[in-house]
N, C-alpha and C positions, 0 to 999 in steps of 0.2 A: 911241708908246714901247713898247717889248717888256716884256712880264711873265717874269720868271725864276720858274721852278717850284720849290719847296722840294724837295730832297733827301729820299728815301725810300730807306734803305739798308734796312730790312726790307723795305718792299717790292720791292726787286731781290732781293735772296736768296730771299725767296715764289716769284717766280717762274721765277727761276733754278731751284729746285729742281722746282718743276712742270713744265717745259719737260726736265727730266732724268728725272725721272719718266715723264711722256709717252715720251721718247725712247730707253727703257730704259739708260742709260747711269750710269757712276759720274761725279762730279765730274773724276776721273783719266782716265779715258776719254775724256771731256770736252773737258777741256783739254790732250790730248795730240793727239785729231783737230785743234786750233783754232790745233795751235803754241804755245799761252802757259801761262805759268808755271802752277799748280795756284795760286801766292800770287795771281794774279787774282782767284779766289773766298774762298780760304781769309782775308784782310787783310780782307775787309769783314764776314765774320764773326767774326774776331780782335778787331778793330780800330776796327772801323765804318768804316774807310776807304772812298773811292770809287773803284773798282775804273778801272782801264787803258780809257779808250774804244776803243781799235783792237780791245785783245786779250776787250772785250763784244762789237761786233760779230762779231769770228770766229767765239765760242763762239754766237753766234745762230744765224750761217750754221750749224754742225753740228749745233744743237738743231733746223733746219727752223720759225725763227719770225721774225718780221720783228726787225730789230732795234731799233726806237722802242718793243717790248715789254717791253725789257731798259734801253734809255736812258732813257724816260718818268719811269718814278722815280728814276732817278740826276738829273732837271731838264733832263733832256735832250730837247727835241722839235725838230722841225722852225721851229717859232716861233722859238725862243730863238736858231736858229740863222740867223734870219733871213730864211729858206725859206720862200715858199708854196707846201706838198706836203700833198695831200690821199691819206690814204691811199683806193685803189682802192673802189668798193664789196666786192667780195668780198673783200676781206682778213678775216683773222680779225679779231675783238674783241674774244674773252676765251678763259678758259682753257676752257672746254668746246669751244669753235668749235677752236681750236687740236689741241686732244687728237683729234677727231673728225679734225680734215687730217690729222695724222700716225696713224690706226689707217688710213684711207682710202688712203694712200700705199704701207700695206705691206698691202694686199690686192690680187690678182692680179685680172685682167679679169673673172672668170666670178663670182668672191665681189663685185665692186662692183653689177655686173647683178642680182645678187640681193639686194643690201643695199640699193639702190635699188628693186628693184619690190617688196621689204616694207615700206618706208617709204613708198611710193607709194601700196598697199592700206592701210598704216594711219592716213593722212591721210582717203583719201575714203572711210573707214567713221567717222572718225570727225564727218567735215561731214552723213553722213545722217541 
């Protein structure tokens, strides 16, 4: 029998707005890359309303996050849906994994090489 996940409208708006954050964008910005209305977000914090599933996933796609980050707390998973979908090992998990893909993204080849070999030095100084 499927288990339904209770509804968490503060936590979709938490991370809505972390994921806009991250992604240096306004709310309007937002939902103008995404095509949908601005009432997308603005209705669930009016309102508590639960927000348009098509027009979440869009604004996922132009926040660069998966979108079961933004469904999870509206009780939305791959379960409930039926689905057995395990997300990838390497997906994010949380909002620092997240923040770190999207500063990663908008750095150019020559700054990852180097944000890699000092995170590299400061692993194995700190195992000696």
């Amino acid at each position: 029998m499927r288990q339904f996940h209770r509804m968490d409208i503060q936590e979709f708006i938490r991370r809505y707005d972390s994921a806009l954050k991250a992604a240096g964008l306004s709310n309007r910005r937002a939902t103008e890359l995404a095509g949908v209305k601005e009432d997308t977000t603005r209705n669930p914090r009016r309102k508590g309303t639960s927000p348009d599933i098509l027009a979440v996933v869009k604004l996922a796609h132009v926040l660069n996050v998966a979108p079961s980050y933004f469904l999870e707390p509206l009780g939305i998973t791959a379960e409930t849906l039926g689905l057995n979908v395990q997300p990838p090992d390497n997906a994010p998990h949380n909002d620092e994994e997240i923040a770190l893909l999207q500063i990663w993204r908008r750095m150019d080849e020559e700054q990852r090489r180097s944000w890699l070999l000092l995170l590299e030095h400061k692993l194995s100084s700190d195992v000696a």
